[in-house]
N, C-alpha and C positions, 0 to 999 in steps of 0.2 A: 516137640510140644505134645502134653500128653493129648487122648480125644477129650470128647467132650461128650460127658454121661449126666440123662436126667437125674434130678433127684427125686426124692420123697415127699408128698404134699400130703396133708390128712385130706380131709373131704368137705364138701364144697355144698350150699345148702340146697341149692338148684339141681336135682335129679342130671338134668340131660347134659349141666357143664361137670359133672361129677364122670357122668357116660363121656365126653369126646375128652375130656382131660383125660383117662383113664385109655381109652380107645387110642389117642394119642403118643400118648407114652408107650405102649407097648407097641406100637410101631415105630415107632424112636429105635429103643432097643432090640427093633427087628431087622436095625438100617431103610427101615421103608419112609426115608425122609420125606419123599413130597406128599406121598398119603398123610404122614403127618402132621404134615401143613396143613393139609385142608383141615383134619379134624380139630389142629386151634384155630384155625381161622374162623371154623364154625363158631365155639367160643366167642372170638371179638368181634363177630357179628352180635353176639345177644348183647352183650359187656363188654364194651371198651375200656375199661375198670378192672381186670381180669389180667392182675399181672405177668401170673402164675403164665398165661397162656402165650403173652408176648417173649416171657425168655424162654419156654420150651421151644417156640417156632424158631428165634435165636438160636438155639445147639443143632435144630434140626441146617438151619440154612449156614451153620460155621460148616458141620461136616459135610454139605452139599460143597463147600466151598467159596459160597458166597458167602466173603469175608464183610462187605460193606451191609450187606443185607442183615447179618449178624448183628452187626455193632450199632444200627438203626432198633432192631429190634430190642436189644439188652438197653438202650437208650429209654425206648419210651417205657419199659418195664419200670426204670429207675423214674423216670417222671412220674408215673402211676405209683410206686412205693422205692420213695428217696431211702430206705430203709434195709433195702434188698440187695446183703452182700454177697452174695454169689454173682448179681448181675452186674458188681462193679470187678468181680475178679473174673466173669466172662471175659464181658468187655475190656481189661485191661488184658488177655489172652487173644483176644481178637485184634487187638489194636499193634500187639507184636505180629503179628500175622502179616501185617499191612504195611509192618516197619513205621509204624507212629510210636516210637519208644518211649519219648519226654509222655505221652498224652497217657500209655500206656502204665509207665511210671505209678505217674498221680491218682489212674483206676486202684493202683496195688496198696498205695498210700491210705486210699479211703477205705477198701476192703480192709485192712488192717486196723483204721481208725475203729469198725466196728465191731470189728475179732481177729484177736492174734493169737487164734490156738489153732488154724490152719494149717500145717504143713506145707501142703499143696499151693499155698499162695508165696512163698519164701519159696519156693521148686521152682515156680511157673517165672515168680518175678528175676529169681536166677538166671534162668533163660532167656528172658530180656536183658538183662545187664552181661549176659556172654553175648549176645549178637549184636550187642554196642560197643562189645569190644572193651568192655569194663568188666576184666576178669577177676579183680580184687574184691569188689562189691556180689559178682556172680558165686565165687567161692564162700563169701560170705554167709548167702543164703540159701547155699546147699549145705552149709557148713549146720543152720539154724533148722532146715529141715531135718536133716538127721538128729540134731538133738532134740528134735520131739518125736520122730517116727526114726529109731536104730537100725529098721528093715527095710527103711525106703532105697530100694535100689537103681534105679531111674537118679535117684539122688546123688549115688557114689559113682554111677557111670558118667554124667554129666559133671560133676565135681572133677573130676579124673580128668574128661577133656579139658576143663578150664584149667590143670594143673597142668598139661604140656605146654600150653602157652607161655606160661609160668613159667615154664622152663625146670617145674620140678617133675622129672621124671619118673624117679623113687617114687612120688606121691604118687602119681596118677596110677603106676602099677598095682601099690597098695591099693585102690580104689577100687579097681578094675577086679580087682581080687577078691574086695570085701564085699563086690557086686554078689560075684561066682557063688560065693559063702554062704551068703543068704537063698540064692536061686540059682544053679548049676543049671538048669535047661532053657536060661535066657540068652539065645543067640546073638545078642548086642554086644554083652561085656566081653565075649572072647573074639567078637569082631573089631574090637574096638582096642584089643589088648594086641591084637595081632597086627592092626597096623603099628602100633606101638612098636612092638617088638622089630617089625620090616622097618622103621622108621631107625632105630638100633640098628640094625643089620644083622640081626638073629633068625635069620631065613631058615633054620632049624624050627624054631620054637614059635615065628608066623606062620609057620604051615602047619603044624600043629592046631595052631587055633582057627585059621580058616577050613581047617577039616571039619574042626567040631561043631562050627559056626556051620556050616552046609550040612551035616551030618542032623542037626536041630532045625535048619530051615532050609527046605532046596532051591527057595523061592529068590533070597537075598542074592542080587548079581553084586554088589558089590566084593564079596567074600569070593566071587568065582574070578573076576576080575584082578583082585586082589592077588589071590593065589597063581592066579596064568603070572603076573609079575615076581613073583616067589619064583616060582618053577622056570623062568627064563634065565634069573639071574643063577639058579642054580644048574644051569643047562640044557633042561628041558623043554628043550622048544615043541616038541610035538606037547607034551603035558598043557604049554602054555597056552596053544595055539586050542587044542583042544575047550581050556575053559575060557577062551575068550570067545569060541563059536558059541559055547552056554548062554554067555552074555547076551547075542546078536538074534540067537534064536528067538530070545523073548524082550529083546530091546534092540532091533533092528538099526537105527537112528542115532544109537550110544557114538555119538562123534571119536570120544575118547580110546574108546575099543576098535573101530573101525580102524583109526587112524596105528594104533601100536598091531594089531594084525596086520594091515598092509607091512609095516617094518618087519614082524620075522616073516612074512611069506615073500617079499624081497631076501630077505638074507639067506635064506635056503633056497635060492632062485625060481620060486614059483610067481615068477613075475606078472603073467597075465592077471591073475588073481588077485595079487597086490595091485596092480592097476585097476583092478577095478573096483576095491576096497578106499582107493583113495581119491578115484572119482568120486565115489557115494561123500567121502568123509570132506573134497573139496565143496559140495554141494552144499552141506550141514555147515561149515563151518568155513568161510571164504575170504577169511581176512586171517588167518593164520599163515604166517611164513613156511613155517617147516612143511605142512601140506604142498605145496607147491614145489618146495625146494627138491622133496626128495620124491615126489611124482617124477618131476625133472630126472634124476638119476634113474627110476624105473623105464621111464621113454627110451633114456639114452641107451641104455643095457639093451632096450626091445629095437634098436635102431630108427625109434619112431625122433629123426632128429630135429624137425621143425615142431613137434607138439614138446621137445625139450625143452626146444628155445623160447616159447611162448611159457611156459612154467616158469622157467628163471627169469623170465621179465617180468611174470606175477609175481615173483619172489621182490625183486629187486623194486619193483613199485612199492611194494611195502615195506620194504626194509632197504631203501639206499644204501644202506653202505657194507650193503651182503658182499662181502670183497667175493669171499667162494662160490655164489652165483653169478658173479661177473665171467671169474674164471671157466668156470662150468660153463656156461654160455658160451666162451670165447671157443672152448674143444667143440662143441656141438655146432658152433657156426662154420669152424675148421671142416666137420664131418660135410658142409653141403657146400663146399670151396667158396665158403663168405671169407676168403681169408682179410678183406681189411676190415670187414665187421667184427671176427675174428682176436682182431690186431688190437682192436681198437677197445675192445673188452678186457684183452688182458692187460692193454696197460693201465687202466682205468682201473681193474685189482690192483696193480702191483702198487700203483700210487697209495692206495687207501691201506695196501699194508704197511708201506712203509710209514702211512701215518697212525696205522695200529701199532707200529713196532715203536714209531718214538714216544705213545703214550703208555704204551707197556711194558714196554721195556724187551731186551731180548729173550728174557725168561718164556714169556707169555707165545713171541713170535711161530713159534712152529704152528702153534693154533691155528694160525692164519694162513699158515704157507703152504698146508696140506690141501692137496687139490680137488683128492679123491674123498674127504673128508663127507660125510651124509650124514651128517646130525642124527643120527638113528640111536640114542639112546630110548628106552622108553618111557612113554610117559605117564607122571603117575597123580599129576594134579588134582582136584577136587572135582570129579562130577555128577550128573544128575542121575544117581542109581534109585530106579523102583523095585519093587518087590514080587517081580515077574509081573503074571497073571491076578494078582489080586487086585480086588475094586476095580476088576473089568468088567463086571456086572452094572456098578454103581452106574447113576443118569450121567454123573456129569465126567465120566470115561467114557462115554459112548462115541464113536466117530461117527456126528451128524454135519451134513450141510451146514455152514450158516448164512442164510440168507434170508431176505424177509419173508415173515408169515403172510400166504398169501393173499387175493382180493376177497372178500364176503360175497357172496350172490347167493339168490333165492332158488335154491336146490330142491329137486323131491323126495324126498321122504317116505317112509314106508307107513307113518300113521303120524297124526300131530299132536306134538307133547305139551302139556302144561308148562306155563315158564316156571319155571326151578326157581328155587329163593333165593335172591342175589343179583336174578339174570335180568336184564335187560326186559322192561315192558312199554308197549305204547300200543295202547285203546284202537289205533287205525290200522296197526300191522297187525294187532290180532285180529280186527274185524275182516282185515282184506285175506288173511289163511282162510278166514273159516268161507270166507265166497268160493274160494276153489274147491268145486265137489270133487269132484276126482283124481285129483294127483296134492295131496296135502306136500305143502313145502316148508322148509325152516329154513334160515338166514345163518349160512355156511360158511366157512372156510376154509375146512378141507372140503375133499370133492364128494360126492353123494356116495353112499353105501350101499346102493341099490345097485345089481347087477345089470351088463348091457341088455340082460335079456331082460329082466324087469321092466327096466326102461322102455324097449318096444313095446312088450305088452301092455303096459301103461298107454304109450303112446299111438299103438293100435286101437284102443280103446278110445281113445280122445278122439281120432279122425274119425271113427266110427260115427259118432256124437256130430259130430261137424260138418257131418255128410246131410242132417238130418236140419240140423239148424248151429248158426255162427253169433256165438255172443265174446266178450269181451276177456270172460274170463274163460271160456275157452283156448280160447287163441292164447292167452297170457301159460296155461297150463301147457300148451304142445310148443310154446318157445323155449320154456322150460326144460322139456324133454329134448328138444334139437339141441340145447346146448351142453346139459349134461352128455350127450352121445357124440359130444364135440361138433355137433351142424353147425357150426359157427354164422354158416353165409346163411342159413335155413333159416334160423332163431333169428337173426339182424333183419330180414327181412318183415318177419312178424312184427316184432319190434317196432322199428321202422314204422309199419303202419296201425299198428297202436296210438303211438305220439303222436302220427298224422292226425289222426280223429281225434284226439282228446291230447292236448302239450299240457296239459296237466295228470298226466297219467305216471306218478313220482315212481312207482316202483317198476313200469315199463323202462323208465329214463335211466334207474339205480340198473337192474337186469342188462339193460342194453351196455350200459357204460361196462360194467363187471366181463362183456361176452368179447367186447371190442379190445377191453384189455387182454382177456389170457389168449384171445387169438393171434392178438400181436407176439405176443409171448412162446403161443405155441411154433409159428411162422418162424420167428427168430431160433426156437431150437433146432429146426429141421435147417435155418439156414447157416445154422452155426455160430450164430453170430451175438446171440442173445448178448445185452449188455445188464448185469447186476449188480446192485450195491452190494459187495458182500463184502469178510473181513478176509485177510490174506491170513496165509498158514505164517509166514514171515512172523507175525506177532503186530502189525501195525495194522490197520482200518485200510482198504483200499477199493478202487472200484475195477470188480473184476470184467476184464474184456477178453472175449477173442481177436486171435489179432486182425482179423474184420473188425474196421468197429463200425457202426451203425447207430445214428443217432437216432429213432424211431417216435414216430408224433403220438403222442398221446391228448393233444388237444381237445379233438372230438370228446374222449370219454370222459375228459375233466368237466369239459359245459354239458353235457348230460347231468354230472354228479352235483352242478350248480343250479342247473335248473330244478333239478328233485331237491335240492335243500333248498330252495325258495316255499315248495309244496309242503313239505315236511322238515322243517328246519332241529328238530329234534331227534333225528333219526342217528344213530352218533357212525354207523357203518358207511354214511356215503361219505362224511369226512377222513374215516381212516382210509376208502377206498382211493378217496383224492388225494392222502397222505401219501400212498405209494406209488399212486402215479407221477404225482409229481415229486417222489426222488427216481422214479428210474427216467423222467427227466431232466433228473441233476437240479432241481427248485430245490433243495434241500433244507432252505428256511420255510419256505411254505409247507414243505412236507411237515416238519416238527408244530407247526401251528395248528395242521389236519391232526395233526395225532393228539393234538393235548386238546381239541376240540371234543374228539371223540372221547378222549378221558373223561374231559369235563361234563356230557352228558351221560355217560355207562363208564362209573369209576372201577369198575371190575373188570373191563377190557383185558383182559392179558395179553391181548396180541398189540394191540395199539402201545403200550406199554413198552412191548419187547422191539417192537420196528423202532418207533421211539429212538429207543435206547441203540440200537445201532446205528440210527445216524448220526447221535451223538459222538457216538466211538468213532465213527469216520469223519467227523467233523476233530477229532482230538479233544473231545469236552469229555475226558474218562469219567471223573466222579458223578457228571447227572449221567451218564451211561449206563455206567454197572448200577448204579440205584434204579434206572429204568429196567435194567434188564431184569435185577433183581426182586420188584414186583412184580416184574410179570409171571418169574416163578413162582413166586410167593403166590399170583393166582391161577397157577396151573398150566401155564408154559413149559414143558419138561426140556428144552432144546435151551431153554434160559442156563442149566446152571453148565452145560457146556463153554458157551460164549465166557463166562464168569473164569469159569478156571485156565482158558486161554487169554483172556482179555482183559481180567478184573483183579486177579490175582498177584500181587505185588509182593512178595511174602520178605523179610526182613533178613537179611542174611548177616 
């Protein structure tokens, strides 16, 4: 699928949307996607009207990965101007993204109802009709792009794959060729030519092309992969073994790779090493037979004969009528004088050959009959190859935690800022900052940027003061400081007697609730045991635990956050704070009413948004999820478009 590159807009009659459209794009094209966000979002803050700006932020959030974020976005573009064919051939590129073909289809339909001198929209809608598997319609309109653009090469490579399908060969060659013709330093068509050719068995003339293809880009592990398979079949097992290391170097996790390395460093019997290659690859990949089957023969060779036996019953769990892991099994039970277990295995083969033999006839039977048999050809199926190191920069390749954004509390600060345009404002929280002389605070959720030593100093200062005389807001400023320095028990006590004197003291209640939480929190890390909503690496929503589990009360701090929104019922931080309390005690409907509480009064929340949206996903409700989560990028959550490309990310095969 090609990227997705802004266009060209004349100029706009408003100075400063001329400025962040202009500001915007050229971070587009700098890949500084979220900065780009913000400078349209700036935009549809002046002018909701302002189409121009909804499908830029569209290209910026396709290439973040946020596919759903996209196709919302090129959505309301087209609401804003039903007229705007680019945003129906975005979104019909998005929509294949997401594997919504039919919907993605009908986008391509109407782009074309309003120009059919496109190219690119006959390319793109190609691409769609190959990944449905409708190769005759996809030939079709690659066939329709190139007779408007003769140089589009992207066009005769993709043509080409849809011709092996086809079954025509010849074609796809010629394709692959007319690629070359046009652009010889495009390392796709002689990667693409080269499996072709291995696919022929011209293992001469694929090694050739995956030379050249590595020799053009050192980055592609598929080419290096490719060619260790070349190079094995042509005898070269060091060669092979070598570029499959290439592969593992910069894709550690390559199931596929791991799995055909353990096979030649078994066959040249560097066995510990194959075992431990196929450990890693039974990890990744645990529902595969042959993993199992031929770990099994690694054990048995290392004399490890009960972690055999335990292999071939994994094998045989998944494939009943593995006759030759019966067998296998039966030798390895022999090895620890199980002999009726033994006994009992090989007859259980022999039966199952014999009912392999009357359905295959004798032709077939040696297949079965061979004992020492190890499936060990290589394998060469379809995997997920990246292009090394690249877009290891980008936000949403970054390996972050996911877990909720944490609680808000009144942290100190090093000066107090005017609220910023957008942010959050309430007449009582800025009257109550400006009462604290001495330690200015702002309403946080990361932890304060002031150092420990600031913090004393501060805090020496305050006692100082308190030594002399005791007001309210005193005390409220040195709890402050005991809790940024982590005092936990120090600050709860102030606290404490804060509320005592005044039970309407809402942001003594918000503070105390906030101290009660991370302390619990902090306790639970020191004791191991911490229990957090997060998503598993697995790929499914789960609640992650040590295996301590520990149900921990959070009660207290939630009638704190009840009583302060009785005070201040418009405050939207004590509802997100109660949001998270109550899913890390599993309320996970209440949690999502705290969080669309707090949206509903600060719709720019990004973090309410984002928590949100992960309880969704743990709840299995994907589509409001990735849309939660992908506002909350949208307002400046950089941790959002991670979740998105593990979680959100469906892509249409």
């Amino acid at each position: 699928m090609v990227s997705l590159l802004a266009l060209a807009y004349g100029g706009f009659s408003q100075i400063n949307k001329q400025h962040f459209l202009y500001q915007g794009r050229e971070r587009l094209f700098d890949s500084k996607y979220t900065d780009a966000i913000y400078s349209f979002n700036t935009i549809i803050k002046a002018d909701t009207s302002f189409a121009e700006a909804y499908f830029f932020r569209g290209i910026c959030k396709y290439n973040l990965g946020d596919f759903i974020g996209a196709r919302e976005d090129f959505t309301k573009t087209i609401s804003v101007n039903p007229l705007f064919t680019q945003a129906y051939h975005f979104r019909a590129i998005t929509q294949t993204r997401t594997g919504d073909y039919e919907k993605a289809l009908a986008d391509f339909d109407k782009t074309l109802d309003l120009r059919v001198d496109i190219p690119g929209v006959y390319f793109n809608r190609g691409i769609t009709n190959f990944l449905r598997q409708d190769f005759e319609h996809a030939l079709q309109d690659f066939g329709i792009a190139l007779s408007m653009d003769p140089k589009f090469t992207d066009a005769y490579i993709n043509r080409g794959t849809a011709r092996i399908y086809l079954k025509d060969t010849a074609g796809a060659l010629s394709d692959y060729n007319k690629a070359l013709q046009f652009n010889n330093l495009n390392p796709e068509p002689y990667l693409k030519r080269g499996m072709l050719y291995q696919k022929m068995e011209k293992q001469d003339s694929a090694l050739s092309d995956f030379n050249k293809t590595i020799n053009l880009d050192t980055t592609v592990t598929l080419a290096y992969f490719s060619r260790g398979l070349v190079k094995n079949s042509k005898g070269d097992i060091n060669g092979a073994l070598t570029d499959f290391n290439r592969v593992l170097a910069v894709e550690p996790g390559n199931a596929l790779t791991l799995y055909n390395r353990a096979l030649l460093k078994a066959s040249i019997g560097d066995l510990n090493s194959a075992l431990a290659d196929y450990n890693k690859v039974a990890e990744l990949n645990p529902k595969n037979v042959l993993i199992f089957y031929n770990r099994g023969g690694v054990n048995y060779d290392l004399k490890h004969y009960k972690e055999a036996i335990r292999d071939y019953s994994r094998a045989i769990e998944l494939y009943p009528d593995f006759a030759n892991a019966f067998l296998n099994r039966s030798m390895a039970k022999r090895q620890i004088n199980d002999e009726k277990g033994a006994y009992l295995d090989y007859q259980i083969a022999q039966k199952k050959i014999s009912e392999y033999k009357n359905k295959l006839g004798e032709k077939n039977f040696s297949e079965f009959a061979d004992t020492s048999k190890k499936f060990n050809k290589l394998l060469a199926f379809d995997a997920d190859f990246g292009r090394g190191t690249e877009g290891e920069s980008l936000i949403q390749n970054k390996k972050v935690e996911i877990t909720l954004k944490p609680l808000f509390r009144l942290l100190a600060v090093a000066s107090v800022e005017p609220p910023l345009a957008g942010s959050y404002y309430s007449g009582m929280y800025e009257n109550f900052r400006k009462s604290l002389e001495n330690v200015p605070v702002a309403v946080l959720s990361e932890r304060s940027a002031l150092t420990a030593e600031e913090l004393k100093t501060k805090l020496d200062k305050v006692d100082s003061i308190l030594f002399t005389q005791s007001t309210r807001e005193l005390l409220f400023e040195k709890a402050v400081l005991l809790g940024d320095l982590k005092r936990y028990t120090s600050a709860l006590d102030i606290y404490n007697n804060l509320y005592t004197t005044d039970r309407k003291d809402a942001f003594a209640l918000f503070n105390r609730s906030s101290v009660q939480g991370e302390m619990i929190e902090f306790i639970n890390s020191i004791d191991n045991s911490f229990q957090a909503v997060t998503l598993s690496e697995s790929g499914k929503p789960s609640a992650k635990r040590q295996q301590k589990v520990v149900v921990y009360n959070y009660q207290e701090a939630i009638e704190d956050l009840n009583a302060a929104a009785a005070v201040i019922p418009d405050f939207p931080y004590i509802y997100y704070n109660r949001g998270n309390l109550n899913c890390l005690s599993t309320e996970f409907t209440k949690a999502i009413a705290d969080y669309t509480k707090a949206i509903e009064i600060y719709p720019n929340m990004g973090e309410a948004y984002f928590n949100r949206g992960l309880v969704q996903l743990y709840l299995q409700d994907t589509e409001k999820g990735c849309l939660d989560v992908s506002k909350s990028g949208e307002l400046g959550v950089k941790e959002a478009y991670n979740v998105i490309k593990r979680y959100c990310t469906k892509e249409g095969k």
